[in-house]
C-alpha positions in Angstrom: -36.7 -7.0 -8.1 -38.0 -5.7 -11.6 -35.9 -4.2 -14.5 -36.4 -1.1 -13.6 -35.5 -1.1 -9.9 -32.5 -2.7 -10.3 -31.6 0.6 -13.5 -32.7 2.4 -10.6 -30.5 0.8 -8.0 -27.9 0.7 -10.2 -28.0 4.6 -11.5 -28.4 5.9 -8.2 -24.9 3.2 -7.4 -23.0 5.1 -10.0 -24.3 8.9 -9.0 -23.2 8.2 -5.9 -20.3 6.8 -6.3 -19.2 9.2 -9.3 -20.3 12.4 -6.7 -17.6 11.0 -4.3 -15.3 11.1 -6.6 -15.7 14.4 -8.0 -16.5 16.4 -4.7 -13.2 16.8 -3.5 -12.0 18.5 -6.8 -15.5 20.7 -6.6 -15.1 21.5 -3.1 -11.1 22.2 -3.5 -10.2 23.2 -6.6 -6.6 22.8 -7.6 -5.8 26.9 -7.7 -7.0 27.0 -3.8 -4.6 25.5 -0.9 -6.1 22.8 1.1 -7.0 23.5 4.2 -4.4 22.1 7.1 -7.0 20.3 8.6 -7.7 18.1 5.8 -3.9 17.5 5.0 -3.0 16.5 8.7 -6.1 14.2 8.1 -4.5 12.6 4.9 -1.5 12.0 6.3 -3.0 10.6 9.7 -6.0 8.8 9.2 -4.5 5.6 7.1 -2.8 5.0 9.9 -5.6 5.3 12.7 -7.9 3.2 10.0 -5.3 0.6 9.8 -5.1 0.2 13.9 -8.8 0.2 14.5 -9.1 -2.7 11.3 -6.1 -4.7 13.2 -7.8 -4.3 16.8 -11.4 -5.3 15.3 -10.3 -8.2 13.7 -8.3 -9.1 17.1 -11.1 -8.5 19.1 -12.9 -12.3 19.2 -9.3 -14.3 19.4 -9.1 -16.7 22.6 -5.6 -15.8 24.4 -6.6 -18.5 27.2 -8.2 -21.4 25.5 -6.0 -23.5 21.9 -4.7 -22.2 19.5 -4.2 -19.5 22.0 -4.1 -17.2 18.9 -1.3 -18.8 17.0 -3.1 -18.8 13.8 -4.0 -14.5 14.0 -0.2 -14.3 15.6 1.5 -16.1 12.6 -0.9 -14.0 10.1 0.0 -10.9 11.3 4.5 -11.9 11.7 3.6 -13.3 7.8 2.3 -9.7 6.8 4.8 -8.2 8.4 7.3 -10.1 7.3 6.4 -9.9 4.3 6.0 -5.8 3.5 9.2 -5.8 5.1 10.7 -8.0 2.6 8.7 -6.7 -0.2 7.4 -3.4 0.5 4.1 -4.4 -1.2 1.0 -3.9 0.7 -0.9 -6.2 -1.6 1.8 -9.5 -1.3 1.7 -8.8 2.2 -2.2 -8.7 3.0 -2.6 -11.5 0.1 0.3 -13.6 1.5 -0.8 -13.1 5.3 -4.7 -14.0 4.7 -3.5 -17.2 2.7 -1.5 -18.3 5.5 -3.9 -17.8 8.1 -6.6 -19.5 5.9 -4.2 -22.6 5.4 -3.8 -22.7 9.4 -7.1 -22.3 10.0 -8.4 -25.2 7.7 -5.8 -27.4 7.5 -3.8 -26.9 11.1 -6.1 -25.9 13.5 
């Protein structure tokens, strides 16, 4: 890649990522309501993201042949656990991917 297709690749990085941020404000300025559709959406779609990201990265783990799973299982009590404790969504995605690293390398 040459100096100037990586100031290419790079400008065309930053449009695009600056247009993203600035369209919602373009498309709904703060005098206009939003639109209900795009609240409910807001409000629902962390959650529905969340459960598809939990089911996709359950969706190669062995229930019938060792660990059985014990390694994903104790990941996802540690997160848990720990966002309960905390209430801090980084501790407890940081905390649970260390465990089940440690399990994975070291136990299993």
């Amino acid at each position: 890649m040459t100096t100037a297709q990586a100031f290419a690749t790079v400008a065309i990085i930053a449009v695009a990522t600056l247009l993203t941020r600035v369209l919602p404000f373009l498309v709904f300025p703060a005098h206009r309501k939003t639109p209900a559709v795009i609240s409910y959406l807001g409000k629902t779609l962390p959650y529905a993201v969340t459960g598809m990201l939990v089911v996709y990265c359950l969706k190669d783990t062995s229930l019938i042949e060792p660990p059985y799973g014990l390694a994903e299982m104790l990941g996802i009590v540690a997160v848990t656990g720990l966002y309960l404790w905390r209430h801090n969504t980084l501790l407890a995605i940081a905390g649970g991917t260390a465990l089940y690293m440690v399990l994975l390398q070291l136990v299993f």
